[in-house]
Structure formats: structure tokens, C-alpha cells
VOSESE-159001 format. One record per residue (C-alpha): residue in three letters; y, z, x. Coordinates in steps of 0.05 Angstrom, whole numbers, plus 5000, padded with zeros to 4 digits. Layout:
N
NODE    aa   north     up   east
NODE   ALA       Y      Z      X
...
! end
This chain:
327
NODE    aa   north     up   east
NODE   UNK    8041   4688   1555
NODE   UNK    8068   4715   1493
NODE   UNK    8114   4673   1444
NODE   UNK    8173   4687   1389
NODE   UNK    8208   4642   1334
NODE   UNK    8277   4623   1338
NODE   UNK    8319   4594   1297
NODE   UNK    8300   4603   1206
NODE   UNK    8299   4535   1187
NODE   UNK    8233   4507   1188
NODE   UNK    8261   4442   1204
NODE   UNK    8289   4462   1267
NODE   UNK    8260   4535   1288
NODE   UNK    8216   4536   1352
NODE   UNK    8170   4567   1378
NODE   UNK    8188   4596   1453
NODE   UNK    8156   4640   1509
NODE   UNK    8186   4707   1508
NODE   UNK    8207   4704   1581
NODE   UNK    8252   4645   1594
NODE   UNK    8267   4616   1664
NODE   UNK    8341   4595   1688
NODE   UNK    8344   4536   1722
NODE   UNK    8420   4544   1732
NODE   UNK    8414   4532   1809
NODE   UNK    8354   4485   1804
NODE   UNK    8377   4411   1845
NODE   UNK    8436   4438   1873
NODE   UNK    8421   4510   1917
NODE   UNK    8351   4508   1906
NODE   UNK    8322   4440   1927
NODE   UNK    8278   4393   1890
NODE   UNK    8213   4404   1917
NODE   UNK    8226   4473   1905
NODE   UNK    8253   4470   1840
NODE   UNK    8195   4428   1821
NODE   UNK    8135   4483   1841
NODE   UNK    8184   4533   1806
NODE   UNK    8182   4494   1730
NODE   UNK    8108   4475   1748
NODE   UNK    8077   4546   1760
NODE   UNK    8123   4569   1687
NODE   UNK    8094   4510   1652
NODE   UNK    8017   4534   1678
NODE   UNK    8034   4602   1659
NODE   UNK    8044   4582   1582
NODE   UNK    8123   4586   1588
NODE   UNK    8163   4533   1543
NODE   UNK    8235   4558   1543
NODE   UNK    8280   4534   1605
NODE   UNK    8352   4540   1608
NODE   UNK    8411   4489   1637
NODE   UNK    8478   4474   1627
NODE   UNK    8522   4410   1634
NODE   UNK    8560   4446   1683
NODE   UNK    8510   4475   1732
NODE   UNK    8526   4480   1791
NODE   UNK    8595   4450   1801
NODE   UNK    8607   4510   1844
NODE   UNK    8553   4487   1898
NODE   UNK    8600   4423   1917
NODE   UNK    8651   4428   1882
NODE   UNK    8642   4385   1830
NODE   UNK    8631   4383   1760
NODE   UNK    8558   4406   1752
NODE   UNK    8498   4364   1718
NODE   UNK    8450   4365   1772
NODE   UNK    8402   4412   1735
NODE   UNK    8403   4370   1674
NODE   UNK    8383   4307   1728
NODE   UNK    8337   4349   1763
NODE   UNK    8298   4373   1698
NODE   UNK    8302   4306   1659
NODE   UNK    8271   4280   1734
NODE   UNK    8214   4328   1728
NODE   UNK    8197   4320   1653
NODE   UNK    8189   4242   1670
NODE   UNK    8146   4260   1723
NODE   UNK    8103   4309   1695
NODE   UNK    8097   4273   1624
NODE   UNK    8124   4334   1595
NODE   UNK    8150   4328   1514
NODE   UNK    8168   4375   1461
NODE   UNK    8121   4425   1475
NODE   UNK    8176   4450   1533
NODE   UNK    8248   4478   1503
NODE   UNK    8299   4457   1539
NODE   UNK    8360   4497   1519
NODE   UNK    8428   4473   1549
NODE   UNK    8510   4484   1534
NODE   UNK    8579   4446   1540
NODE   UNK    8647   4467   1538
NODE   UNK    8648   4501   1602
NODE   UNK    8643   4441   1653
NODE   UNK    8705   4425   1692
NODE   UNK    8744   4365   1672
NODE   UNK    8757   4344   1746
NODE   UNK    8716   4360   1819
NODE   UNK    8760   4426   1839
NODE   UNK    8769   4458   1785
NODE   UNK    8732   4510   1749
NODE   UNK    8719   4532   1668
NODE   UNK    8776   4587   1676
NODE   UNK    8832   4527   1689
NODE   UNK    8807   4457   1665
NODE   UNK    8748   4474   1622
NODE   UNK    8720   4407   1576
NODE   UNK    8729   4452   1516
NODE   UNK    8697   4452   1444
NODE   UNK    8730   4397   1410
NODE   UNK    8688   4355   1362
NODE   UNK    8706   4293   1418
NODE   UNK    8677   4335   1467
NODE   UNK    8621   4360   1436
NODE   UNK    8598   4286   1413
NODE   UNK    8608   4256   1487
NODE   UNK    8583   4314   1530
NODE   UNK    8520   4325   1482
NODE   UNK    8509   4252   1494
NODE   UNK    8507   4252   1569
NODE   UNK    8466   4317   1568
NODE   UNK    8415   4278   1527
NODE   UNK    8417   4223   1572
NODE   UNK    8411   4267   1638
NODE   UNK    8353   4308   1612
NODE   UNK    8315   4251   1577
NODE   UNK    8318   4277   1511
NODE   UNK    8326   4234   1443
NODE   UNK    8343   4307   1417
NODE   UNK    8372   4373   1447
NODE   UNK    8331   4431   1425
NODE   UNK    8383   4478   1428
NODE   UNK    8456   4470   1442
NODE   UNK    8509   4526   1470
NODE   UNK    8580   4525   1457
NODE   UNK    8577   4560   1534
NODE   UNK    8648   4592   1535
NODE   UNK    8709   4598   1478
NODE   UNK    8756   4550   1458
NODE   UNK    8821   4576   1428
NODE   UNK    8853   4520   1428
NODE   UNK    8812   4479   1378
NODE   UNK    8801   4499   1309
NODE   UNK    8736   4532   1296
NODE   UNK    8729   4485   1233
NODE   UNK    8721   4421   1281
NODE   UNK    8669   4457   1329
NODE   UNK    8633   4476   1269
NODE   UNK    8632   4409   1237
NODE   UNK    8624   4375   1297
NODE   UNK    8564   4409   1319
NODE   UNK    8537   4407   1251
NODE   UNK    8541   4334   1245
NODE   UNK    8494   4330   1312
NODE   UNK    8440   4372   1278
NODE   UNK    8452   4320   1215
NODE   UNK    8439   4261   1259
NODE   UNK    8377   4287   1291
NODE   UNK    8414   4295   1365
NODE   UNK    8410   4363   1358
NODE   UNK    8367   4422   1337
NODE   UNK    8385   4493   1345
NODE   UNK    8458   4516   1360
NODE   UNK    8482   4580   1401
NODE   UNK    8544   4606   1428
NODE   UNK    8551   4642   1485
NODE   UNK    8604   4689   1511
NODE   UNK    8647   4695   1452
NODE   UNK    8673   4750   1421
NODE   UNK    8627   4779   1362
NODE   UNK    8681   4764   1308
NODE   UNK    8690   4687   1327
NODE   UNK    8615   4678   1327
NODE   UNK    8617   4709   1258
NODE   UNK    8675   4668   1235
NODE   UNK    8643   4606   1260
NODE   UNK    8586   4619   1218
NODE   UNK    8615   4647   1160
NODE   UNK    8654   4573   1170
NODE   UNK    8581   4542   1175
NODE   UNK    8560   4583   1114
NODE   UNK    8607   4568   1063
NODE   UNK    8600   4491   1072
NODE   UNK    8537   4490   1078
NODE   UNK    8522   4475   1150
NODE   UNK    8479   4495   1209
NODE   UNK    8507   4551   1234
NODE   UNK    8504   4593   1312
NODE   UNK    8432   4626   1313
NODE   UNK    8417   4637   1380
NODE   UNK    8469   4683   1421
NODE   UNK    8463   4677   1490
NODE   UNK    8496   4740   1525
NODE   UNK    8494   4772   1591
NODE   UNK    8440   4840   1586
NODE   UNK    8404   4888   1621
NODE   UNK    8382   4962   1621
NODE   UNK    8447   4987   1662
NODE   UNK    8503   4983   1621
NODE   UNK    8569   4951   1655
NODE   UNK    8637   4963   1643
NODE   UNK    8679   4915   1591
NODE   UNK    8748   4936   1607
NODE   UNK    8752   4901   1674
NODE   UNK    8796   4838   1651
NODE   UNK    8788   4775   1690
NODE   UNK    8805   4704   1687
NODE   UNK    8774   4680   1636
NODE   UNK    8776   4750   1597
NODE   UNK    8841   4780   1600
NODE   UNK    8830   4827   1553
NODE   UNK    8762   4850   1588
NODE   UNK    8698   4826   1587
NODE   UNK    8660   4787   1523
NODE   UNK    8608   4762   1563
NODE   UNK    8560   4822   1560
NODE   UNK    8525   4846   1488
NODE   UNK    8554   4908   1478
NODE   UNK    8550   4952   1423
NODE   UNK    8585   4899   1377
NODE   UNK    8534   4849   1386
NODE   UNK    8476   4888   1390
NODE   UNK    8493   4917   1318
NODE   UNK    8505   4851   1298
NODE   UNK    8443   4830   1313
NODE   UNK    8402   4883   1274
NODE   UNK    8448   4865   1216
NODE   UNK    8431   4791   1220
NODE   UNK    8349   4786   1230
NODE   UNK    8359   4714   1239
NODE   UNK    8389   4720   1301
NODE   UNK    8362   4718   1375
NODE   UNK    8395   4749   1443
NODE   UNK    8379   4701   1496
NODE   UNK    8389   4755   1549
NODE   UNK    8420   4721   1617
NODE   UNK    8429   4765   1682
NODE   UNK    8371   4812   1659
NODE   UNK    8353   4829   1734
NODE   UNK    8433   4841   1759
NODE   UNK    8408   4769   1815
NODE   UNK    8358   4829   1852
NODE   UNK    8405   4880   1846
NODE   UNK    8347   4929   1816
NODE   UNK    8300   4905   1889
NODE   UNK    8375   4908   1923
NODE   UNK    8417   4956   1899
NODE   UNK    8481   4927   1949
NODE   UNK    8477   4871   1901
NODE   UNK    8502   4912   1843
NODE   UNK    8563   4878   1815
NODE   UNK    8619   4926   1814
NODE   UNK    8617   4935   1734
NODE   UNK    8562   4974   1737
NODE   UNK    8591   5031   1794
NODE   UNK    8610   5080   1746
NODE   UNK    8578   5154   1722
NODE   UNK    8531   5128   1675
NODE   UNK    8487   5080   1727
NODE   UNK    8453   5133   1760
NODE   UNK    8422   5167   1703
NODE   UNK    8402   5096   1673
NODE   UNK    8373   5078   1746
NODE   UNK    8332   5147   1749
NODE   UNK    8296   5136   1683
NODE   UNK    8280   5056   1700
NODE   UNK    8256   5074   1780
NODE   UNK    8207   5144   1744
NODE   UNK    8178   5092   1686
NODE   UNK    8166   5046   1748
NODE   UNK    8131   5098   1781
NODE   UNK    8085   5116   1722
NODE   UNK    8071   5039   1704
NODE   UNK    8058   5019   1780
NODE   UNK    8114   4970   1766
NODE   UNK    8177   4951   1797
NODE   UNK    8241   4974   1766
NODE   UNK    8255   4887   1755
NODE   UNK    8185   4890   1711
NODE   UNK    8203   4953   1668
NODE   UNK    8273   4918   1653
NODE   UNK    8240   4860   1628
NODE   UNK    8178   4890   1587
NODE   UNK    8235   4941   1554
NODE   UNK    8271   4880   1531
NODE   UNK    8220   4840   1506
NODE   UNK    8178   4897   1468
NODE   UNK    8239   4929   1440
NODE   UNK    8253   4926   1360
NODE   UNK    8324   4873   1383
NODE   UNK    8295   4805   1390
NODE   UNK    8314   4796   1459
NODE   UNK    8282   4745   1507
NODE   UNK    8297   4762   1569
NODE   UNK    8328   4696   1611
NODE   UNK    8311   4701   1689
NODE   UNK    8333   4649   1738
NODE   UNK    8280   4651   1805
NODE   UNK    8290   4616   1878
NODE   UNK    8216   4632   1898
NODE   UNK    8146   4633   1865
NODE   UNK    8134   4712   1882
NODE   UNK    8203   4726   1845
NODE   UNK    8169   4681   1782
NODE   UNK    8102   4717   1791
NODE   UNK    8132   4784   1785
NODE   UNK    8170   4761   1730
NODE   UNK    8113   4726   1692
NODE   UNK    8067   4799   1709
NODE   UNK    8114   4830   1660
NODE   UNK    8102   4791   1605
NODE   UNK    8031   4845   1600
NODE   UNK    8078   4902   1619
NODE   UNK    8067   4950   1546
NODE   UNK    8110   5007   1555
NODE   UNK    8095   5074   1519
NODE   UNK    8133   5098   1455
NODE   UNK    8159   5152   1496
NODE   UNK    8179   5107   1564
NODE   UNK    8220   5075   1504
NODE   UNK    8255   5131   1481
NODE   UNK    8273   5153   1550
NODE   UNK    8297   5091   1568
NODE   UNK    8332   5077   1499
NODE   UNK    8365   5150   1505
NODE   UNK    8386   5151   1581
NODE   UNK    8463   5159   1595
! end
């Protein structure tokens, strides 16, 4: 395994495996005994850096979520596992009632919120202190002062280390930490945004987007992030869910003129590495000058293996540049 720093202050930086593993779906879709030889085979393998949420999987029954954090604070008590495992999880997206859904009756960002739900993530995953903490999804409605302060004055009480946002637009995540900045605070340095080697479309408005989607890094972000060396992508989606293995999988975002040309250059580099396309996605991002570490959710332990083999993967200077340049 290979690792990376993030986070700058040496208080609260960590270090992480550069391949993290999603365990979005882990107590809910993919069952506990499962679940369990999933987290123990990373753990073996040197990786430290999983990733919930309070509100996975309310979609699986229609609830409100929190049976990952159960499922992983279950499994650290059983394994005796402490800080030398990251557990990275996020709030404001989790339904407010069994039904409904983060584009309706989301829980929000407001510093009530963030106090109470932080609290019963803690308590669900065992923790006396979240490693790192999302804001998961924007929250017009509230100030970005209060979220600020409010998630500030968890890192100030010990409750909290790191702080990320994820799918916000690249000017509120500057505001909020220009916010941070200027009174001193902890600030957002850990982005968690939805990339890959195809590029999708950002257009395509949806429910919770209107104005099309802010959940992928685009060119805004990525910029961003060479501007701001302190930063980290926490790259979710990396593998499309098998759509690279299973290309009927590929969400409609990415059917436009630009896919093939992207696919062509991944499936030849494949060819040449004796990889599979999934490997060479994951070895481009985490060998590339970004600091990107790739986040990979897995139902079985030969999905994790391949994952894990491409940790070794070094990619040429050239297979770079044609992967870099392909449009």
C-alpha cells in the first residue's frame, strides 16, 4: 500500500492509504458477513481510509440511512480497531423523515444540525472523534457563516478533525473558507467530488441541480485544486459502479462525442500494462501531479483485489500524456 497526507495542520492532518474503500452500501445491500470480509481484507492490505455517511442507505428501505455508520462502528468493536483506520463520514444530506429523500427534506447544514447529527454519527461509529467530516450536499438556506462556525467549534472541542465539503459549487467552497480564513477558523480541506477518466456532461440539470450538475470536479475544481496545494480530491464514482467491465452501465452523462476517444486511449494503455481499463483509471489518478485518492465502493473481494492490484500499477510518462491529452 502506498499512503498520502491530508489535511496541513499538524494537529489534525492524517495520514491515509491512497486508495480508499466506500462502504456506502455496507449493512444495508451488502450484508454483514460480507461487509465484514470486505473492511477485513482492506485493513490486511495496509488500507486506513473508509468512507460513510449518516445517510447511507436510506434508499435500501426507505428510511433515513445510518446503517453503515452501525455496521462500521460494529466491526471496529469487534476487530479492536482505533485510530490507525480513517473513518471519513458527512451530514446534511440525510432525510428528515422515512420517505423522503436529500432533494425534498434534506437535514441541512445548520449549526443545530451539524452539532446533533455529528453527535449521533459519533455515537453510531464508536468514535470519541470524527476524523473527517463532510458537509455532503449544499445548504442555501442557512448562512454560510453558521456552517462555518459551527463546524469550526467541533474541531475546537476535539469532536472533530478534518472538514470537507462535498458537491458544492467551487465558489461556495471558496467562500466558506475565505469565511474560515478571515476569523481564523478551520476551514474545508478535503473536497470530495465525483471523478473519473471519462468526462461527463454538467449541463444535464436535475433535482437537486437545476442549474446542471456540481457534483463532478470539472475544470473549476480541478484548477482550484492546483491553486490551493493544501487541498485533497477525494475522488467518488472513479469506476462509473463497473461501467468500464460493463459498458451498459454507463450513466447517460457520459454518451456524448468525446467518450469514445477517452475509452480508446484507457482500453490500448490496458492492453500494454496487462491491466484492466478499472486498474489504469485508478493508477492515472493516484500517480497524477492532482492529489487525488481515488474512493471505490466494492460488493465482492475480487472487485477489492483488483482494486488493491492497482495500487502497484506505475504508468509511463507517455501512457500519461495520452491519457491526460485524449478528447
Amino acid at each position: 500500500m502506498k499512503y498520502r497526507t491530508i489535511g496541513t495542520d499538524p494537529r489534525t492532518r492524517r495520514e491515509v492509504s491512497v486508495l480508499a474503500l466506500g462502504a456506502m452500501l455496507f449493512g444495508s445491500v451488502t450484508d454483514e458477513a460480507t461487509s465484514f470480509a470486505l473492511l477485513d481484507r482492506y485493513a490486511e492490505a495496509g488500507g486506513t481510509f473508509i468512507d460513510t455517511s449518516d445517510n447511507y442507505a436510506f434508499w435500501a428501505d426507505g428510511g433515513q440511512g445510518g446503517q453503515s455508520e452501525e455496521l462500521l462502528g460494529r466491526w471496529r468493536r469487534s476487530r479492536g480497531i482505533g485510530d490507525e483506520i480513517v473513518i471519513a463520514t458527512k451530514l446534511g444530506a440525510r432525510p428528515l423523515a422515512p420517505g423522503t429523500s436529500y432533494t425534498d427534506n434534506p437535514e441541512g447544514l445548520s449549526a443545530k444540525v451539524i452539532r446533533e447529527s455529528a453527535e449521533r454519527s459519533r455515537e453510531r461509529l464508536g468514535l470519541e472523534k470524527l476524523d473527517l467530516l463532510y458537509a455532503h450536499i449544499e445548504d442555501r438556506t442557512v448562512p454560510l457563516q453558521e456552517t462555518v462556525e459551527a463546524f469550526a467549534g467541533l474541531v475546537a472541542e476535539g469532536t472533530v478533525g478534518l472538514l470537507g465539503a462535498s458537491n458544492h459549487a467551487t465558489w461556495r467552497v471558496e467562500r466558506a473558507r475565505a469565511i474560515a480564513a478571515a476569523a481564523g477558523l478551520p476551514g474545508y480541506e478535503v473536497l470530495q467530488y465525483a471523478h473519473t477518466h471519462l468526462r461527463p456532461r454538467t449541463d444535464v440539470p436535475d433535482d437537486l441541480f437545476p442549474d446542471g450538475s456540481l457534483g463532478h470536479a470539472g475544470p473549476d475544481l480541478l484548477s482550484y485544486l492546483r491553486a490551493e496545494p493544501g487541498l485533497t480530491l477525494v475522488a467518488y464514482s472513479p469506476l462509473l459502479r463497473g461501467a468500464y467491465s460493463r459498458p451498459e452501465r454507463l450513466p447517460a452523462d457520459f454518451d456524448h462525442p468525446g467518450t469514445p476517444a477517452r475509452l480508446a486511449v484507457l482500453r490500448e494503455v490496458a492492453r500494454e500494462t496487462g491491466a484492466s481499463v478499472g486498474q489504469v483509471v485508478l493508477a492515472w489518478q493516484i500517480g497524477g501531479d492532482l492529489p487525488i485518492v481515488p474512493l471505490a465502493g466494492v460488493s465482492t473481494l475480487a472487485q477489492l483485489e483488483e482494486n488493491l492490484a492497482a495500487v502497484d500499477l506505475e504508468l509511463s510518462e507517455d501512457q500519461r500524456a495520452r491519457l491526460d491529452a485524449a478528447h
